[in-house]
C-alpha positions as CSV (number, residue, x, y, z in Angstrom):
1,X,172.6,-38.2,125.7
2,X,175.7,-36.0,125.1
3,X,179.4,-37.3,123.9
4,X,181.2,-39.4,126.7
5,X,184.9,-39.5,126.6
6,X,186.1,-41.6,124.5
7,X,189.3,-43.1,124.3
8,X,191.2,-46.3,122.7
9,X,190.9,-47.8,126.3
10,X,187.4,-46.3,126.8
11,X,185.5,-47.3,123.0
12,X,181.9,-47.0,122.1
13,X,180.7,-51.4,121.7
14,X,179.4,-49.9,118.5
15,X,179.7,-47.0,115.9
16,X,177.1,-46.7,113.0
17,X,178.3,-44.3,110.3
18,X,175.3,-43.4,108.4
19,X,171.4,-42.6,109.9
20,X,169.4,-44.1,106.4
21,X,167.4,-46.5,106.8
22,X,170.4,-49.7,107.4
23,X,171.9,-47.0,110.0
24,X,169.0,-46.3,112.0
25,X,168.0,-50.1,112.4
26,X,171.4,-51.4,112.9
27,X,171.5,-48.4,115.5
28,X,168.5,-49.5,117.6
29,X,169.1,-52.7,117.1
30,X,172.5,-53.1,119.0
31,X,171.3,-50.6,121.6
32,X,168.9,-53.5,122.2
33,X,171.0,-55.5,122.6
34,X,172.4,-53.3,125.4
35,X,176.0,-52.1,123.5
36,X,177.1,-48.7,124.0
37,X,176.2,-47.4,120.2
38,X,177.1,-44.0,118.7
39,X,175.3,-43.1,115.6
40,X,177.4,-40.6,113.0
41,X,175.3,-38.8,110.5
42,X,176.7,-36.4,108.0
43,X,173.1,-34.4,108.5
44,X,170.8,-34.9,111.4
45,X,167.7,-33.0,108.8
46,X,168.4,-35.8,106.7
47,X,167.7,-38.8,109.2
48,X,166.2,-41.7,107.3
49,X,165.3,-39.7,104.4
50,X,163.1,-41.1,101.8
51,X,165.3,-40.1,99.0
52,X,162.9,-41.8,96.6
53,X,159.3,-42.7,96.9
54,X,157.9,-42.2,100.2
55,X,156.5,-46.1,100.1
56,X,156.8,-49.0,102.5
57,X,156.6,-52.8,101.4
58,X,155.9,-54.3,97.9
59,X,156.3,-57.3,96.6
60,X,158.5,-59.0,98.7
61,X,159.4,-56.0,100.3
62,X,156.6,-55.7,102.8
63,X,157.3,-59.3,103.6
64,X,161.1,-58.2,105.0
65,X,159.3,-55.0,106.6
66,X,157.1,-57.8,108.7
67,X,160.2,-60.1,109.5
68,X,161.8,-56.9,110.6
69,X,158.7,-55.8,113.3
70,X,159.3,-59.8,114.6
71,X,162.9,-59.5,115.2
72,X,162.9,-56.2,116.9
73,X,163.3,-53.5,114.3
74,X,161.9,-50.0,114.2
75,X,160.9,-49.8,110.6
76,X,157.0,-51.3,111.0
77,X,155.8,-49.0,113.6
78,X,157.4,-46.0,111.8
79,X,155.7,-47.0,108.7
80,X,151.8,-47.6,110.7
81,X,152.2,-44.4,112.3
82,X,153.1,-42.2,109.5
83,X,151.7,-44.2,106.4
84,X,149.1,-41.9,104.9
85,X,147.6,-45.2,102.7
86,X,147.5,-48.4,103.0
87,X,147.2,-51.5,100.3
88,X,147.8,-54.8,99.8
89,X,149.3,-56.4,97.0
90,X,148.4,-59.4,94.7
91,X,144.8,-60.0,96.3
92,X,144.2,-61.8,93.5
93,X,146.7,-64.3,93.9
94,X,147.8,-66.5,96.5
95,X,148.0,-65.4,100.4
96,X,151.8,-66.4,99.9
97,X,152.9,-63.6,97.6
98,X,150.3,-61.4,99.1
99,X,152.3,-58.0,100.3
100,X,151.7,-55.0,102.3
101,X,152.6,-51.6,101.2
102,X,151.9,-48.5,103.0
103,X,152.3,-44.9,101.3
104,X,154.1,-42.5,103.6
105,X,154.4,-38.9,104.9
106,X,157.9,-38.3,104.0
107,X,158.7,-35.9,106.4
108,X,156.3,-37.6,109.3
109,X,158.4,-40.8,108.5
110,X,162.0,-38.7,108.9
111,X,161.0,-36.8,112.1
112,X,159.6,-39.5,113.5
113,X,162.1,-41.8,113.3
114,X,164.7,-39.3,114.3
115,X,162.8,-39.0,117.9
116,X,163.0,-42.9,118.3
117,X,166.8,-42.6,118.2
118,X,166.9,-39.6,120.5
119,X,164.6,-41.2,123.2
120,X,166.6,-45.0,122.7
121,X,168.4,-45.9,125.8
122,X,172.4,-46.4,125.5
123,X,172.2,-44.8,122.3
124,X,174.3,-41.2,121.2
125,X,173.8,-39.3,118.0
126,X,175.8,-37.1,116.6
127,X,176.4,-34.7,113.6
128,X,180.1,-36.0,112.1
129,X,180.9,-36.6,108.4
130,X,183.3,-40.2,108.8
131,X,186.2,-39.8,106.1
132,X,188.2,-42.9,107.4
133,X,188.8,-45.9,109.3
134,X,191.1,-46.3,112.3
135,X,192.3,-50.0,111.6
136,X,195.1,-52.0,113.4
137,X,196.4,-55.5,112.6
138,X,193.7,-55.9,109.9
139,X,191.2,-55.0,112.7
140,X,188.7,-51.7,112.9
141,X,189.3,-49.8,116.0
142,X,187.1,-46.6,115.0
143,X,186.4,-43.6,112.6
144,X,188.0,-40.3,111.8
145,X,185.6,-37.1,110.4
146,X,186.3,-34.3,108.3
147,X,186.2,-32.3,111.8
148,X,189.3,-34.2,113.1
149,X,187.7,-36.1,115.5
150,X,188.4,-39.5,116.6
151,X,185.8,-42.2,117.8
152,X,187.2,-45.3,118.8
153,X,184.8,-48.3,119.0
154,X,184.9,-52.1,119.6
155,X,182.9,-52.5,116.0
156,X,182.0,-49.9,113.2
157,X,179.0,-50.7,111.0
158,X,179.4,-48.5,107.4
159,X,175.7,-47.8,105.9
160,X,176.6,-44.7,103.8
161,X,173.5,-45.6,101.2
162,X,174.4,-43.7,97.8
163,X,177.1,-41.2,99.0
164,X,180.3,-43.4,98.8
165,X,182.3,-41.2,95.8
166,X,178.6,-39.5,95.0
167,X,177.8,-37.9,92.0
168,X,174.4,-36.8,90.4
169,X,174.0,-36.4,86.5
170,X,171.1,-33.9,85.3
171,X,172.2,-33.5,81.1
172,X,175.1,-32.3,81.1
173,X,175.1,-31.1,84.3
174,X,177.2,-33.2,86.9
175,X,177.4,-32.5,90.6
176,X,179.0,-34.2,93.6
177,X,176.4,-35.4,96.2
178,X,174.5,-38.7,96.9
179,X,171.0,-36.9,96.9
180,X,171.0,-33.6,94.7
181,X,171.9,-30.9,96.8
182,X,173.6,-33.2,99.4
183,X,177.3,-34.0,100.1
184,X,179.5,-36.8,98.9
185,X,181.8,-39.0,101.4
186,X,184.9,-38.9,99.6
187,X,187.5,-39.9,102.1
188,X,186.3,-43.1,102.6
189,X,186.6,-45.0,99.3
190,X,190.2,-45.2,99.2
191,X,190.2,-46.1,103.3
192,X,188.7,-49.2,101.6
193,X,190.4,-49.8,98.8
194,X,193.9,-49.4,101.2
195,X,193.0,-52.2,103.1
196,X,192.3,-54.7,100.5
197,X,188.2,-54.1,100.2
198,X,187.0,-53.9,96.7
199,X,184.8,-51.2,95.3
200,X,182.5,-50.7,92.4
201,X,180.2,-48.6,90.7
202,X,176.2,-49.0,90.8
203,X,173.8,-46.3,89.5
204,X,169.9,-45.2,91.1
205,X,167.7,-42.8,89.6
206,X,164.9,-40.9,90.8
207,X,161.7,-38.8,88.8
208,X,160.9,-35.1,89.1
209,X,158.6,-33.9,92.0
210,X,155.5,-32.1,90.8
211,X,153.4,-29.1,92.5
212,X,150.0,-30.8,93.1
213,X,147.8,-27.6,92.2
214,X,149.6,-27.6,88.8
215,X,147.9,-31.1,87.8
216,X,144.9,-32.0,86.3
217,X,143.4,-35.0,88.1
218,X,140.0,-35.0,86.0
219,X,139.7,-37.8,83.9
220,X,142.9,-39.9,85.5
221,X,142.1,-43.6,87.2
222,X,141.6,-43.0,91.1
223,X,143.7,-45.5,93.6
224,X,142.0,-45.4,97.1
225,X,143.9,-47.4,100.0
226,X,142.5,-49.8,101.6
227,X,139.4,-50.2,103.8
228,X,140.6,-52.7,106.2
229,X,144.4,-51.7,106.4
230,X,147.1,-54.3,106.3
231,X,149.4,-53.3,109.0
232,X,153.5,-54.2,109.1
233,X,153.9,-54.3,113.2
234,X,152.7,-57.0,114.6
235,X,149.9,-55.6,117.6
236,X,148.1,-58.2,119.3
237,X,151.4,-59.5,121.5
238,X,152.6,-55.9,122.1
239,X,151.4,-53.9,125.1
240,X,150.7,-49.8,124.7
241,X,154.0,-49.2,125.7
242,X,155.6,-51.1,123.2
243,X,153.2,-49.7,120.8
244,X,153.4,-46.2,121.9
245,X,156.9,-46.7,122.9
246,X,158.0,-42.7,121.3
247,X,154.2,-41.7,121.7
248,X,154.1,-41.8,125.2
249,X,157.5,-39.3,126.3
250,X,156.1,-36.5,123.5
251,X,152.4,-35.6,121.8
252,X,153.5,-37.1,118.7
253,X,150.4,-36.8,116.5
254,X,148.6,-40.7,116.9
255,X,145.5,-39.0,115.7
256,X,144.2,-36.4,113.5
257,X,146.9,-35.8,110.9
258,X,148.5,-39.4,110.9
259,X,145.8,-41.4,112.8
260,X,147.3,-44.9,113.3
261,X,145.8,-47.2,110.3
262,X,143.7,-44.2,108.0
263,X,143.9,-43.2,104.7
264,X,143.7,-39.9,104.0
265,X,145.1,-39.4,100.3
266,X,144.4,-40.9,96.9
267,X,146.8,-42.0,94.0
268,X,146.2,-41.5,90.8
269,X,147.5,-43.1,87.5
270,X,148.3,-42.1,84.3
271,X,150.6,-43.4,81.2
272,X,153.2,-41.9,79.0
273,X,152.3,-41.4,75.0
274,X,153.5,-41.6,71.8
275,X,154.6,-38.2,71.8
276,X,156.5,-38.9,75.2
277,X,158.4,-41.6,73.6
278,X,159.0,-39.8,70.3
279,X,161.0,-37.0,72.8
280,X,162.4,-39.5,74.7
281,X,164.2,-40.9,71.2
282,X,165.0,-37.8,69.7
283,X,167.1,-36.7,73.1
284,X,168.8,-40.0,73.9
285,X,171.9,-38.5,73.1
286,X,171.5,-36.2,75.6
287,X,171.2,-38.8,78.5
288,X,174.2,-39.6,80.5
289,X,173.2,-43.5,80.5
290,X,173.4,-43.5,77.1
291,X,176.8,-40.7,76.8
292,X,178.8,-42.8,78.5
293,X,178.8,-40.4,80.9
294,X,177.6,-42.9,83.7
295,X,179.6,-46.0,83.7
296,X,177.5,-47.8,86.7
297,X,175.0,-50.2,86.3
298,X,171.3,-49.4,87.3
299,X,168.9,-51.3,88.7
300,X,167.2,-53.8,86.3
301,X,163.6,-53.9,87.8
302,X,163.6,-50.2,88.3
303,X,164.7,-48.6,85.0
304,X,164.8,-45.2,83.7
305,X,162.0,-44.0,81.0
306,X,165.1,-44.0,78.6
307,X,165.5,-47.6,79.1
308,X,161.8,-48.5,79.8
309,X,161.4,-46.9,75.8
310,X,164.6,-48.1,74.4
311,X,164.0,-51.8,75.8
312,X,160.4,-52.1,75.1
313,X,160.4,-50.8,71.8
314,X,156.9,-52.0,71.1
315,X,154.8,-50.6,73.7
316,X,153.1,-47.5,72.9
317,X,152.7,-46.3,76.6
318,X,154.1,-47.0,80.6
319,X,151.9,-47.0,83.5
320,X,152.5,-43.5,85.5
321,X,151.5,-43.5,89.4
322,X,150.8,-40.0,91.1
323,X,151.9,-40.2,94.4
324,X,151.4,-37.5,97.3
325,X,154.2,-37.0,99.7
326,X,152.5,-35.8,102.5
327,X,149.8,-34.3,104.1
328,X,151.1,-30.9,105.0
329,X,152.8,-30.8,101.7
330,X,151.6,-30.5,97.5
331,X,154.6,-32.2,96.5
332,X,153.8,-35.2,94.7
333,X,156.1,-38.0,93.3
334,X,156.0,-39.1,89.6
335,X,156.4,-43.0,90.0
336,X,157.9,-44.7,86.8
337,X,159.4,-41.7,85.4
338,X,162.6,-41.5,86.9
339,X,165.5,-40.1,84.1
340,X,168.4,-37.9,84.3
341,X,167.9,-36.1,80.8
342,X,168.9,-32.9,80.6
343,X,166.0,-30.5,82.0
344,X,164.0,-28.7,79.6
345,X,163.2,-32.1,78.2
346,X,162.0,-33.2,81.4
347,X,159.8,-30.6,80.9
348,X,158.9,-31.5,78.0
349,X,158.0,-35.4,78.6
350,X,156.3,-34.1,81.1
351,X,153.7,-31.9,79.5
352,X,153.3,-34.8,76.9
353,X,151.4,-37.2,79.5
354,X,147.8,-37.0,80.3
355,X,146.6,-34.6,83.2
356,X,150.5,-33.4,83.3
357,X,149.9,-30.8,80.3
358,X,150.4,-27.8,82.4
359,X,152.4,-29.1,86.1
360,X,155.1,-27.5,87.3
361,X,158.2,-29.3,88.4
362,X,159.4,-28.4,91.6
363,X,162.6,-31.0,92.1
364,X,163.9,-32.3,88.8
365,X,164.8,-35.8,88.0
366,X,167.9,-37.2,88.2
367,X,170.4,-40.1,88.4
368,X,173.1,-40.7,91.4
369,X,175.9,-42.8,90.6
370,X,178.1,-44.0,93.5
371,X,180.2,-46.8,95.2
372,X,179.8,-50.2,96.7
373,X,181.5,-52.8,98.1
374,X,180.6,-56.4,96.5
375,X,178.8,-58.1,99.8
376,X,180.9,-61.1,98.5
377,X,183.3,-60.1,100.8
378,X,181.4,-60.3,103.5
379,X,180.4,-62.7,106.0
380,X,177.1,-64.2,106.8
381,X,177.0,-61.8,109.8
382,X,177.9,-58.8,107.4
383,X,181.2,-58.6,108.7
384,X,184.0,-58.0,106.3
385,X,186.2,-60.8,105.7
386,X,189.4,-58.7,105.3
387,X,189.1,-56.5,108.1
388,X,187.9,-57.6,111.3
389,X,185.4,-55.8,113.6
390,X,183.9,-53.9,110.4
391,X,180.4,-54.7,109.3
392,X,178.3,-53.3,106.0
393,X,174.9,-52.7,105.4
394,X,172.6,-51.2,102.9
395,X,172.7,-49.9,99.6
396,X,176.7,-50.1,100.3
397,X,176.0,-53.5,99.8
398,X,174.9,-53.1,96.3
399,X,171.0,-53.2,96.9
400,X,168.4,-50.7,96.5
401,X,165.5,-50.2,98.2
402,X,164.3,-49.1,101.9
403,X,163.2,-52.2,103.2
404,X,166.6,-54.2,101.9
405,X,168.6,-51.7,103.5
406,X,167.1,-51.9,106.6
407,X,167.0,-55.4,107.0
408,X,170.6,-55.3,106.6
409,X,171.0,-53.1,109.3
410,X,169.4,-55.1,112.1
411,X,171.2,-57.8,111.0
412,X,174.2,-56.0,111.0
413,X,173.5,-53.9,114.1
414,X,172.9,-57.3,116.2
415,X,175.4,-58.7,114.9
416,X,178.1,-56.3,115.4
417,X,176.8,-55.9,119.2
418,X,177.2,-59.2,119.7
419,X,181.0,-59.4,118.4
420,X,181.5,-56.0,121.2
421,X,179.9,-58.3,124.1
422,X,181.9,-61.5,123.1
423,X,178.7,-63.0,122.1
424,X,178.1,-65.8,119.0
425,X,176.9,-64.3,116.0
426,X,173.1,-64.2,115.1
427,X,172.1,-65.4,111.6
428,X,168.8,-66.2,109.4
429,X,169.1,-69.1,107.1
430,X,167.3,-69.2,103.4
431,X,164.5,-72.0,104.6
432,X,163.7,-69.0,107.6
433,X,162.5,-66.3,106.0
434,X,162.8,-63.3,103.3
435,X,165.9,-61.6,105.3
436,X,167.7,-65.0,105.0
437,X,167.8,-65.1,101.5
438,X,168.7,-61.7,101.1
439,X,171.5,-62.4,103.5
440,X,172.3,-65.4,101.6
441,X,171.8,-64.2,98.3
442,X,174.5,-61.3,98.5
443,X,177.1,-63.2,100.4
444,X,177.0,-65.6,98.4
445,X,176.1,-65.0,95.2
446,X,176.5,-61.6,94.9
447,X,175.7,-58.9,93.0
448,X,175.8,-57.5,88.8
449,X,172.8,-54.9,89.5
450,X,171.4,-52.9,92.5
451,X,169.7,-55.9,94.0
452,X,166.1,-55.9,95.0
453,X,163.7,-58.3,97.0
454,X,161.1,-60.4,94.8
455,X,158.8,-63.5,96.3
456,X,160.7,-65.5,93.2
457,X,164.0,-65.2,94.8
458,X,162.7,-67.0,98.1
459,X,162.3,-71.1,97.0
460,X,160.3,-71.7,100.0
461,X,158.1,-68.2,100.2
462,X,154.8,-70.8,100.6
463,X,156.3,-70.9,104.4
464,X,156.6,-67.2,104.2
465,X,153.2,-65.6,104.1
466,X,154.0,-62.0,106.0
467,X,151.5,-63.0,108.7
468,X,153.7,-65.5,110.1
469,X,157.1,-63.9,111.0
470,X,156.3,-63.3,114.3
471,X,155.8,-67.4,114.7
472,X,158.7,-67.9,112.4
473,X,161.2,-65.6,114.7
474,X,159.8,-66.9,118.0
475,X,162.9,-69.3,118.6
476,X,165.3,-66.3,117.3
477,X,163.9,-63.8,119.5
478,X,163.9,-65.8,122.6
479,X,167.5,-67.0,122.5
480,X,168.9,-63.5,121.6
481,X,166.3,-61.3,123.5
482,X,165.0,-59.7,120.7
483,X,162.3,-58.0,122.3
484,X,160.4,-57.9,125.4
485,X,159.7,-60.8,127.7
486,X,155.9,-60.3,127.8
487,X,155.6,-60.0,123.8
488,X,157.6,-63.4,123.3
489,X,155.2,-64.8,126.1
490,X,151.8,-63.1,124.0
491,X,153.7,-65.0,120.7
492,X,153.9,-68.6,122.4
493,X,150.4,-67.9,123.4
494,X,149.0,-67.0,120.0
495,X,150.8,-69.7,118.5
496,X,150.0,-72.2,120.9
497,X,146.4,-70.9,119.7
498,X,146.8,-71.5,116.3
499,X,147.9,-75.2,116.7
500,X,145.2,-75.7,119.0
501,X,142.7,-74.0,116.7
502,X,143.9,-76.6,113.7
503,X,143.6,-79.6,115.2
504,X,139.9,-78.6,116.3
505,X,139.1,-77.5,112.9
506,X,140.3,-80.6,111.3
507,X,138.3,-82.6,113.7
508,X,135.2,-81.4,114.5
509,X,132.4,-80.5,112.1
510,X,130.5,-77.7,110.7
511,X,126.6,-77.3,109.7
512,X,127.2,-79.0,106.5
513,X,128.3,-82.0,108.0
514,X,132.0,-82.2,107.0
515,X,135.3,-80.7,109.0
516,X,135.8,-77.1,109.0
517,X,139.1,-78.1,107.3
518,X,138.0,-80.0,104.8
519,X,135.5,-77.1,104.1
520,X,138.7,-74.2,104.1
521,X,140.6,-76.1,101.7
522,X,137.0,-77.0,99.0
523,X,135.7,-73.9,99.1
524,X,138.6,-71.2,100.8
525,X,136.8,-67.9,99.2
526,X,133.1,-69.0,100.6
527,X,132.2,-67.6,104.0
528,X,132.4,-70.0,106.5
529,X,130.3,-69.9,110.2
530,X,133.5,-70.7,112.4
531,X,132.4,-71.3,115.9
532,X,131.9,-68.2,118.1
533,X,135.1,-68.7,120.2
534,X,137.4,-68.0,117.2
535,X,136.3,-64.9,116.2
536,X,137.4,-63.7,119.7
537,X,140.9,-64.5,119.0
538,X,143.3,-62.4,117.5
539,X,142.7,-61.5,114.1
540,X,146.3,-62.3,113.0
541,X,146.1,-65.8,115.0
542,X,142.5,-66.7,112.9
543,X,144.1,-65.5,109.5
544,X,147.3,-67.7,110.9
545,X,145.1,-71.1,111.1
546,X,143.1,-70.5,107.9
547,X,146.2,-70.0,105.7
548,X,147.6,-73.4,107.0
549,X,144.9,-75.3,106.9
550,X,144.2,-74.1,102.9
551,X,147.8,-74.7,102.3
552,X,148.6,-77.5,104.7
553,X,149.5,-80.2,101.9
554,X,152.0,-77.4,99.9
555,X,153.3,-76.5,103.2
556,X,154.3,-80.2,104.0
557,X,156.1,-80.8,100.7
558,X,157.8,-77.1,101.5
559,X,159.1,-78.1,105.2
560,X,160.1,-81.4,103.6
561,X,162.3,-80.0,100.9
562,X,164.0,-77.5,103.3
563,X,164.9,-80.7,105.1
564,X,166.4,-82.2,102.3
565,X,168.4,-79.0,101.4
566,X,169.3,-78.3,104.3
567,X,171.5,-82.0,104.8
568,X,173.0,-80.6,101.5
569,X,173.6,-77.2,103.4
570,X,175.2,-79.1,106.2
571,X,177.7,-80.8,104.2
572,X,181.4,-78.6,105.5
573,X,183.7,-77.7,102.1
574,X,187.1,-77.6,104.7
575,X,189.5,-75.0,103.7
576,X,191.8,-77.5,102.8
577,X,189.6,-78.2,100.1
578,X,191.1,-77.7,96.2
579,X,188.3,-77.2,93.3
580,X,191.8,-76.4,90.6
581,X,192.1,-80.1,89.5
582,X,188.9,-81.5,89.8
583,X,187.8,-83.0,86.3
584,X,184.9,-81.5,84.1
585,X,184.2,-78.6,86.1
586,X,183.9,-75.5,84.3
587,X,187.0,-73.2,84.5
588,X,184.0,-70.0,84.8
589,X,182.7,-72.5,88.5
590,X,186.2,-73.1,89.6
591,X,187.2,-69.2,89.8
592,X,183.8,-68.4,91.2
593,X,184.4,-71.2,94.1
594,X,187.8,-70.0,94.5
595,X,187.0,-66.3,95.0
596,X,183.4,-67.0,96.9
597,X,185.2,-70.2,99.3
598,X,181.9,-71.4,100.2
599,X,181.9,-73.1,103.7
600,X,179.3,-75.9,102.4
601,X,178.0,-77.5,99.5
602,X,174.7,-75.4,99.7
603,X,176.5,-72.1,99.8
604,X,178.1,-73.2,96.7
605,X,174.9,-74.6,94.8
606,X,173.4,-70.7,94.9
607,X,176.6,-68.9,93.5
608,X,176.1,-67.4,90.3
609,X,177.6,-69.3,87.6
610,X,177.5,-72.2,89.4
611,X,175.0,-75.0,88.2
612,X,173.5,-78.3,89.4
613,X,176.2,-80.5,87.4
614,X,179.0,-78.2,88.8
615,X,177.8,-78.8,92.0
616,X,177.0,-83.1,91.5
617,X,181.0,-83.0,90.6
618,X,181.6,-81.1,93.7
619,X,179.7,-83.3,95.6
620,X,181.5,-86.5,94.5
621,X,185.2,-85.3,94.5
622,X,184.1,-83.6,98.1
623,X,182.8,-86.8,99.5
624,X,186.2,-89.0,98.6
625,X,187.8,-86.0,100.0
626,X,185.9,-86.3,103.3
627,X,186.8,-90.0,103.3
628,X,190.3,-90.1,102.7
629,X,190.8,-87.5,105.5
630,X,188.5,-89.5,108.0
631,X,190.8,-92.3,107.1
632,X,194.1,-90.6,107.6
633,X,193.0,-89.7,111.0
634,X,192.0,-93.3,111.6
C-alpha cells in the first residue's frame, strides 16, 4: 500500500509513530478494527527489534503474551514461528504462576513481523522520523517529520520505546541514540512538555554480545528446551489460515530452519567470580550509574552487574545465562551482565568468568538513558488526559520489557480506532487478566522504576493460569470483533466442553470407585485413566478442566473476592469531590488523590502512597458526601 493523499479534511483514523513492539501491535490492532492506520518508523531494518534478549514470556510475562494471542494480537504467532526454544517456567510450582518463555531468532522475529504489517489489510508503512505534534484546541490532529511532512490523522498513538531525548553511556563515552548506533527523537520532548504533558528520565541497560566460537562450553551446565513445547497462540480454535495467515501469500520458512514448535539450540550457564567482583569494585568509579553521569532510574528487577555486586555485597557469584541469537548467526547474548563500564573492563569481567576466558566481544555493553511520560496522565484507554485524540504505549509509558510494551499497544491501537470510528472505548479490568493490571497499575498508581510484569502484582493470578485467556477474552472478543467469527465460535465450543467435561468428572466414577474429581484434587501428580472420549478433545480444553477441578475451592474464594472488590470498584468519587479538609488523612494521600483524581474508591485503594486507613476515611467522608447530594436533589 503506497501513501494516499492526505489532507486535514482527508486524515488517516490512525497514526502509530514508532514500529517496536507497542507500535506494531497497536498497528494491527486498529487495522482490525478496520481504521485507516499509517505506521511511521524512523528505520524500517529496525522493525520490532529485539534491542535486548531475543526472549518471549517469563514470569508473568508469558502470561500477557497469551492474553495478547486471545484478544487479537500479533505477538504469539511471531514468537511460535520464530522461537528457536521453548520452556516453561516454575514446573515445580503451581499451574497458576506457571509461564511460557520461548527463546527467539532475533532477526527471524524482526523480518517476520515486518511482513505481517506489509501484507495487513488497511494498513501503510512508511519510513518518517516524527519530531512533533500537530495539536488544535488541546486536541491531536497529526504529526510533523524531520522531512517536513505532514500526516494528519483522527488519533496518533506515540510508542517511541527508548529513543525520546536518547542517550547511550559506554565509560566515558556518551552518544545520542536509543540503541547504540541508532538515532535519538529529539523534537518531540519539548512538543510534550509545550502542551502541558510531563516528562522524566528512566534508564535500561543491556550486556555485551559474544562470538560463539570464542567460548568454551566444556564443563558449563547445559539448558535444553523443552520436549513438549508450551506454545503462546492459542491453535485448536484457529483454522490454517489464521495460523498461516503471513505463511500462506510468501514461503516463509514453517519448516527446516524455524520449524513451528522445535528446539534447535541449547543454553548454557555460568556465574561471575570473585575476581569479577573484585574488578567490578575497583572500577566503580568509572561507571556512569555511579558518576552521576546517568541521573535516570533503572529498572529494579533487572540491575546492572554494578549494582547486582554493590547491593548484594555478600554473594560471592551471579548466575550467567548464554543465550544464542539465532540460527544463522554466532552471536550470542550474555544474560545478567548487562553494565555500561567503560570497555576494556568489560573485557576484563569478561575473561574473569568461567568458559569466557578467551571470548571475543563483538557488541559491547551499555546503558540507554531516555524519556518518559508518567502513564499517570493517562486514561484507562491510554489516552492522554491533557490532549485529546493522543494515546501512549510502551516503554514511553515507563515500563520495560517486550511483552509490557506490546500489550500496551493493542490496547492502545483498539482503543485509539475506536475513538476514530466514534466507537466506546475498550478496557480490561484488574479481576480480568494480567493486561488489566498492568493497565491499572500504571494509570493509576504509577511509576518510580521501569516497570515490569510479576504473577505477585496480579491479586487474583489463581484465575489467571495462561491457558485460560482465550475463555477469559471470549465476551471481550465477541463484542468488539476481536478476531474471526469462526475462532470465537471454536472458543464457545471448547469452553462449552470444558463445563461439560467438569460436571461429568465430578459425577461419575473412575476404577477406584470414587469421582474422577475427587481423585484430581487427592492425588493431581498421579496418572489418572480419564475415559477415552477426553483424550480426543483438545489438549488445551483437557488441561482447562483438570486445572479447575484441582483448583476449584481457591478458584471460588478468588471469583468471590473479585466480587466484593469490585462493589468497592463501583463506588463513583464525583469530581465534585474535595479530599483537602477531610480529617486524619495523611497530607502525602491527599496530594496523591489530588494529582491521580481517581474516578472510584478502588482506583484510589491501589495508588501508591495510599493505604487501607486512607482509603476507610475516604470511604466514610465519601459516603455522607453521596448522601447529602442525593438529598439536595430530593
Amino acid at each position: 500500500m503506497t501513501l494516499r493523499v492526505n489532507t486535514p479534511k482527508k486524515p488517516y483514523d490512525v497514526i502509530v509513530c514508532g514500529a517496536g513492539h507497542a507500535g506494531c501491535e497497536a498497528a494491527i490492532a486498529a487495522s482490525k478494527q478496520g481504521a485507516d492506520v499509517l505506521l511511521l518508523t524512523g528505520n524500517l531494518d529496525t522493525i520490532a527489534q529485539m534491542s535486548c534478549n531475543p526472549a518471549i514470556g517469563g514470569q508473568g510475562k508469558g502470561q500477557i503474551v497469551r492474553e495478547i494471542d486471545a484478544l487479537g494480537g500479533e505477538m504469539a504467532l511471531n514468537a511460535d514461528f520464530t522461537a528457536i526454544q521453548f520452556k516453561l517456567l516454575n514446573t515445580s510450582k503451581g499451574k497458576a504462576v506457571q509461564a511460557p518463555r520461548a527463546q527467539c531468532d532475533k532477526k527471524a522475529y524482526q523480518l517476520r513481523m515486518k511482513h505481517v504489517l506489509e501484507q495487513q489489510p488497511n494498513l501503510t508503512l512508511f519510513q518518517a522520523m516524527v519530531d512533533g505534534l500537530i495539536v488544535q484546541n488541546s486536541c491531536c490532529n497529526g504529526v510533523t517529520t524531520s522531512m517536513g511532512l505532514h500526516f494528519y490523522g483522527k488519533t496518533v498513538v506515540v510508542t517511541t520505546g527508548t529513543f525520546l531525548q536518547a542517550s547511550t553511556h559506554i565509560g566515558q563515552s556518551k552518544s545520542e541514540g536509543g540503541r547504540l548506533g541508532d538515532h535519538s527523537a529529539k523534537g518531540l520532548s519539548s512538543h510534550f512538555i509545550k502542551h502541558g504533558i510531563e516528562l522524566k528520565r528512566f534508564k535500561t541497560g543491556t550486556p555485551p554480545r559474544l562470538l560463539g566460537n570464542s567460548i568454551n562450553f566444556n564443563g558449563l551446565a547445559e539448558q535444553s528446551g523443552d520436549q513438549d513445547p508450551t506454545k503462546f497462540a492459542f491453535y485448536d480454535s484457529r483454522t490454517d489460515t489464521e495460523m498461516f495467515h503471513v505463511e500462506q501469500n510468501r514461503r516463509w520458512p514453517t519448516k527446516g530452519s524455524h520449524e513451528l514448535g522445535s528446539n534447535l539450540v541449547k543454553c548454557f550457564l555460568t556465574s561471575t567470580t570473585e575476581t569479577t567482583h573484585e574488578l567490578i569494585n575497583e572500577n566503580l568509579h568509572l561507571s556512569p550509574l555511579y558518576k552521576g553521569d546517568i541521573v535516570g532510574t533503572g529498572p529494579r528487577y533487572c540491575p546492572s552487574i554494578e549494582d547486582k555486586v554493590v547491593r548484594f555485597s555478600d554473594k560471592d557469584s551471579h548466575r550467567i545465562h548464554l543465550e544464542p541469537e539465532g540460527v544463522n548467526t554466532d552471536e550470542w547474548y550474555i544474560n545478567g551482565l548487562s553494565t555500561c563500564l567503560p570497555f576494556d573492563v568489560q573485557q576484563k569481567v569478561i575473561k574473569s568468568i568461567p568458559g569466557l576466558e578467551n571470548a571475543m566481544i563483538i557488541r559491547p555493553a551499555y546503558a540507554v538513558e531516555y524519556d518518559y511520560a508518567p502513564p499517570t496522565q493517562l486514561k484507562k484507554s491510554l489516552e492522554s488526559l491533557l490532549v485529546k485524540s493522543l494515546f501512549f504505549a510502551g516503554q514511553i509509558n515507563g515500563t520495560s520489557g517486550y511483552e509490557e510494551a506490546a500489550a500496551q499497544g493493542l490496547m492502545a491501537g483498539i482503543n485509539a480506532s475506536r475513538t476514530a470510528l466514534c466507537l466506546n472505548s475498550f478496557s480490561i479490568y484488574r479481576d480480568e487478566g494480567y493486561i488489566g493490571v498492568l493497565i491499572d497499575d500504571l494509570t493509576a498508581k504509577g511509576v518510580t522504576e521501569p516497570y515490569r510484569m510479576f504473577t505477585s502484582r496480579a491479586e487474583h493470578r489463581l484465575l489467571f493460569n495462561h491457558g485460560s485467556a482465550e475463555h477469559r477474552f471470549l465476551k471481550k472478543a465477541d463484542i468488539y470483533n476481536l478476531h474471526s467469527s469462526l475462532r470465537r465460535e471454536n472458543i464457545k465450543n471448547q469452553l462449552q466442553s470444558t463445563e461439560t467435561w467438569i460436571k461429568i468428572f465430578e459425577t461419575n466414577k473412575s476404577d477406584s470407585g470414587i469421582t474422577y474429581a475427587h481423585q484430581i484434587k487427592s492425588v493431581p501428580e498421579v496418572e489418572i485413566n480419564f475415559p477415552e472420549s477426553f483424550y480426543q478433545l483438545p489438549q488445551s480444553v483437557q488441561n482447562e478442566v483438570i486445572y479447575r477441578i484441582t483448583y476449584d475451592g481457591y478458584l471460588k474464594r478468588e471469583i468471590a473476592a473479585a466480587k466484593r472488590i469490585k462493589n468497592a470498584e463501583n463506588l463513583e468519587i464525583p469530581s465534585s469531590f474535595s479530599y483537602d479538609s477531610l480529617p486524619g488523612l495523611r497530607t502525602e494521600c491527599t496530594e496523591k488523590l489530588n494529582q491521580v483524581r481517581p474516578s472510584t474508591l478502588g482506583q484510589a485503594s491501589r495508588i501508591s502512597g495510599v493505604n487501607p486507613a486512607d482509603i476507610s476515611i475516604v470511604h466514610i467522608y465519601l459516603e455522607r458526601f453521596t448522601k447529602l447530594q442525593k438529598n439536595k436533589g430530593d
